[in-house]
N, C-alpha and C positions, 0 to 999 in steps of 0.2 A: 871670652871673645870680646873683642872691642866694637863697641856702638857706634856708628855711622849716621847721620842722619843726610838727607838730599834736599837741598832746597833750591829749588827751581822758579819761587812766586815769592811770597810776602820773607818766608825764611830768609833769603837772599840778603834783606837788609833789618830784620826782626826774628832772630832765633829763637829768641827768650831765653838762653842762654850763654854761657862764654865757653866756645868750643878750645880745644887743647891745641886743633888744629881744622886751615878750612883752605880743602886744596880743589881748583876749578876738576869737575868730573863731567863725563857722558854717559849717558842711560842711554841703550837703544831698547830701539820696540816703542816706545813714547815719543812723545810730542808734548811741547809745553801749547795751551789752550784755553781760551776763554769758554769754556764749556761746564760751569757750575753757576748757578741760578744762586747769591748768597742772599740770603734772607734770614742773617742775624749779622753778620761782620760787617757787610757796606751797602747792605740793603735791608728791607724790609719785606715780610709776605706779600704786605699791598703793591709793595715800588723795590721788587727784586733791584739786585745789581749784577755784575758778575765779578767771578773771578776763577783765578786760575787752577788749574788741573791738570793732572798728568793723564790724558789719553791715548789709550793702543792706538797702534798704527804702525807702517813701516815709513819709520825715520826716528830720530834723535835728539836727543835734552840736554844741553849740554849748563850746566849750574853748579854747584859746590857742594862738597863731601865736607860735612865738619866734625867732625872728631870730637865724642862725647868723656869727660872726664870718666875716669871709672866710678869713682865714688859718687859722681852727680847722676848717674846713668838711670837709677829708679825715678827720681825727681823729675827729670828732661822727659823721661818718657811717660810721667804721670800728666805732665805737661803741656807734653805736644798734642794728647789725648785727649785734652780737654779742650782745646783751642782747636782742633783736626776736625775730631769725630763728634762733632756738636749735634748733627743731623744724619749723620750714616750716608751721607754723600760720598765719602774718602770712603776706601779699601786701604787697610793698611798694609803692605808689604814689606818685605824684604828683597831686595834688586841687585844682582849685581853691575857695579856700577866700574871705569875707566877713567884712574886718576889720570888726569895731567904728568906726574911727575914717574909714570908706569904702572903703578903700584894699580892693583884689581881689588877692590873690598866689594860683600856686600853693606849695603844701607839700605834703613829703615825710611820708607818713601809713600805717603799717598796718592794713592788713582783714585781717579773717579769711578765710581760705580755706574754701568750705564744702565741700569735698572733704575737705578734711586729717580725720581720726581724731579730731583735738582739738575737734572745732567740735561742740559741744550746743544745743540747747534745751530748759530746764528748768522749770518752775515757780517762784515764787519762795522756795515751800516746801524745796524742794529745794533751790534756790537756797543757801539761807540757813543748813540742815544743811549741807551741805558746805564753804562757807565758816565757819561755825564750828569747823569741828572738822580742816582744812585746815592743814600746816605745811610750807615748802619749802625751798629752799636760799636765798632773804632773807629769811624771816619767817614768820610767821603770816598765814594767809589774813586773820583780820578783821582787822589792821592795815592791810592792802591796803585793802580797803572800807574801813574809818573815815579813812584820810587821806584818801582820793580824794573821799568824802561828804564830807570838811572844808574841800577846797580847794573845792567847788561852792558851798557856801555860803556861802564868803566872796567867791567871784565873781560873787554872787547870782542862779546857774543851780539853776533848781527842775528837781528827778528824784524823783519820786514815788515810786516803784521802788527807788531806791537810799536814800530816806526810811525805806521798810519793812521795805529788807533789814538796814539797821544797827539799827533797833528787834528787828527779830526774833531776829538775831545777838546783840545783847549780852543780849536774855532767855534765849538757848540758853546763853549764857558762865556 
């Protein structure tokens, strides 16, 4: 069976690997969401930040299926495992996913858990303070948001929400 992976947040523009192939897909039943508190990637326990998560809901995700080499397939997944499930925040699944070009795979995709301690919902106001002022062990929170708003729009997926949050962010900066 062929590896799949979905990336809808930081994957988008940082896979950590070189997929064989990475074609635009839609998840339904998710939502992409600033609903995970991170507190080792672009934040700290003391000065959480956020970042994104795939949360239930009725509606759709729509982000990239990329196509795992076979032979890399243990590596990527030892990988993404490590960088994913750092805090047991992700649920890791299997989805299935609607390629752009027809084709139906599933992929391997993290949710958020909404038990786990890290899972919020915030205002965008809040939102938008926190990831401004947010820094973790890769970077600064609004770098997190400005790549990820950079790859939507050149994949010409409209997020309203994530339109507002980088407008508001960079008038906090």
């Amino acid at each position: 069976m062929t590896m799949w992976v979905f990336g809808y947040g930081s994957l988008l523009w940082n896979p950590g690997f070189e997929p064989v192939e990475a074609v635009t897909a839609t998840l339904s039943g998710y939502h992409r969401s600033f609903c995970m508190l991170s507190i080792h990637h672009r934040g700290t326990v003391e000065d959480p930040g956020l970042v994104l998560a795939l949360d239930e809901g009725d509606a759709t995700c729509t982000g990239v299926a990329f196509r795992v080499a076979e032979h890399d397939e243990d590596r990527v997944l030892a990988d993404l495992r490590e960088r994913e499930l750092i805090s047991s925040a992700y649920v890791e699944r299997h989805l299935p996913l609607a390629l752009q070009d027809g084709r139906d795979v599933d992929a391997l995709a993290y949710v958020i858990n909404r038990d786990h301690e890290q899972y919020c919902q915030f205002d965008l106001e809040r939102q938008a303070q926190m990831i401004a002022r947010s820094v973790g062990g890769r970077g600064p929170n609004p770098e997190y948001l400005f790549n990820t708003a950079e790859h939507l729009v050149k994949m010409g997926i409209s997020d309203p929400d994530m339109d507002w949050l980088v407008n508001r962010v960079r008038a906090l900066g």
